[in-house]
Backbone as CSV, one residue per row, in Angstrom:
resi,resn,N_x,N_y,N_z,CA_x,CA_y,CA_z,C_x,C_y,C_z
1,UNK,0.546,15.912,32.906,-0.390,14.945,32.354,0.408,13.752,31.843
2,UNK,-0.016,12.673,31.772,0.509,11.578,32.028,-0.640,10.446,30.957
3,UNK,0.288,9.274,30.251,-0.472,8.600,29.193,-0.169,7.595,29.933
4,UNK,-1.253,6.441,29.622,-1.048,4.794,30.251,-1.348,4.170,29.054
5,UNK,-1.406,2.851,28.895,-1.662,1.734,27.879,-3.226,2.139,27.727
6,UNK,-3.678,2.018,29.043,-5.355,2.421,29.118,-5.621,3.192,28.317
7,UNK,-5.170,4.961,28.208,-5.923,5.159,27.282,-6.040,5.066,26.014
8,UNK,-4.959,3.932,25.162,-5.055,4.010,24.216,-5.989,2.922,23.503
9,UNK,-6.807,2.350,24.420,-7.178,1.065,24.408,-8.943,1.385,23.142
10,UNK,-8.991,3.059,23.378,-9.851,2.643,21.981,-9.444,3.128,20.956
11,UNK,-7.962,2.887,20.215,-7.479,3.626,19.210,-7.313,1.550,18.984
12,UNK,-6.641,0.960,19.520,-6.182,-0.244,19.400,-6.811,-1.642,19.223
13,UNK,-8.190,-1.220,19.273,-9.114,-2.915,19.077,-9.449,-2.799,17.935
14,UNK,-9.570,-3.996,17.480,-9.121,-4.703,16.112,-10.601,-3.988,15.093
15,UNK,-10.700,-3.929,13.697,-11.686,-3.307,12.806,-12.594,-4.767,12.335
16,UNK,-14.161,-5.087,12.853,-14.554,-5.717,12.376,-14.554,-6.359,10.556
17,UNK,-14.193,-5.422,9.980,-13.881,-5.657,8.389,-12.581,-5.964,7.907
18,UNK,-11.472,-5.645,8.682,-10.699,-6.498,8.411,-10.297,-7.997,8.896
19,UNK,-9.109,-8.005,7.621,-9.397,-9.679,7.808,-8.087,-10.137,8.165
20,UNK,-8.020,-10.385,9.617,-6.973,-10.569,10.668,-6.384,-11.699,9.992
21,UNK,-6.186,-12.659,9.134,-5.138,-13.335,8.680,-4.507,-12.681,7.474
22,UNK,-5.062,-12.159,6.790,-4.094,-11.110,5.875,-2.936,-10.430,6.913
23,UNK,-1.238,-10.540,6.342,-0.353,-9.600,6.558,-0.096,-8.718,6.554
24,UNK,0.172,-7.299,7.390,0.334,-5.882,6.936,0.336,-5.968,5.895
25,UNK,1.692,-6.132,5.672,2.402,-5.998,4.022,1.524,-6.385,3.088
26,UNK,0.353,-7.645,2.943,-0.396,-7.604,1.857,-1.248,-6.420,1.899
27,UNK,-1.923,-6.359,3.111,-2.739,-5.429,3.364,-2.572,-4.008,3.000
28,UNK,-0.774,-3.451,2.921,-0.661,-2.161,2.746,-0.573,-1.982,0.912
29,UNK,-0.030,-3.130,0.402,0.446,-3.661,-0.425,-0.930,-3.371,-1.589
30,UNK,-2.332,-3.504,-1.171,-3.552,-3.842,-1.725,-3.809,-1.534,-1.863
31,UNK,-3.551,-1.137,-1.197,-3.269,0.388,-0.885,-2.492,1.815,-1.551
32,UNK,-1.159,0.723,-1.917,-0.238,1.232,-2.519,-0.624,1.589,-3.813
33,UNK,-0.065,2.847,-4.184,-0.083,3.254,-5.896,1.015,3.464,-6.326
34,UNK,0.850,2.511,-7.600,2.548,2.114,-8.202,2.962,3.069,-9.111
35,UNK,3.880,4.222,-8.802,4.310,5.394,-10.090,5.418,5.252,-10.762
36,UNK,5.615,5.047,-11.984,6.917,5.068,-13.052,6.981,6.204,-13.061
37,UNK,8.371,6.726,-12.720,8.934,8.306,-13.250,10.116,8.299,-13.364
38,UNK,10.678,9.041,-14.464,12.472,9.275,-14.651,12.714,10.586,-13.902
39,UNK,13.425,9.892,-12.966,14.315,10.799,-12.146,15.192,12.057,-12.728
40,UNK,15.498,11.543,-13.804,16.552,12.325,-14.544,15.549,13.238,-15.276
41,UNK,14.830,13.019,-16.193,13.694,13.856,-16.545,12.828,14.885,-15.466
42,UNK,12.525,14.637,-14.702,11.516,15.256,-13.499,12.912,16.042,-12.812
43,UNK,13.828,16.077,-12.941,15.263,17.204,-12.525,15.191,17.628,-13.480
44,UNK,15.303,17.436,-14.593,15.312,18.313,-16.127,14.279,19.252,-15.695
45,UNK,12.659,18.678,-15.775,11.524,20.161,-15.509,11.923,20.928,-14.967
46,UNK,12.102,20.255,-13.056,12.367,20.977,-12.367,12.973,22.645,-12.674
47,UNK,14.669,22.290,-12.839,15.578,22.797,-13.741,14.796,23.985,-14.782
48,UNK,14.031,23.474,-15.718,13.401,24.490,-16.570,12.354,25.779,-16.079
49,UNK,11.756,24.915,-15.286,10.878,25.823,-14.415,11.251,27.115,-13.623
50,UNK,12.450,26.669,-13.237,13.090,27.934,-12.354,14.157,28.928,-13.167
């Protein structure tokens, strides 16, 4: 079995709701969830837990 461009042609046309001059990056950017965590702390739990 064998893939062409063809069939990917309905995974690939564009989403009426988005808004084709926005940039990925803003776009993923609007998506993203921003987490503060200490590295050094969250190895400490870790550490305790086991």
């Amino acid at each position: 079995m064998s893939l062409t461009a063809d069939d990917f042609t309905g995974f690939t046309t564009g989403d009426p709701e988005d808004d084709e001059d926005e940039s990925l990056g803003d776009a993923l950017a609007e998506l993203a969830v921003d987490i503060e965590t200490d590295a050094v702390e969250a190895v400490r739990d870790a550490r305790e837990r086991t």
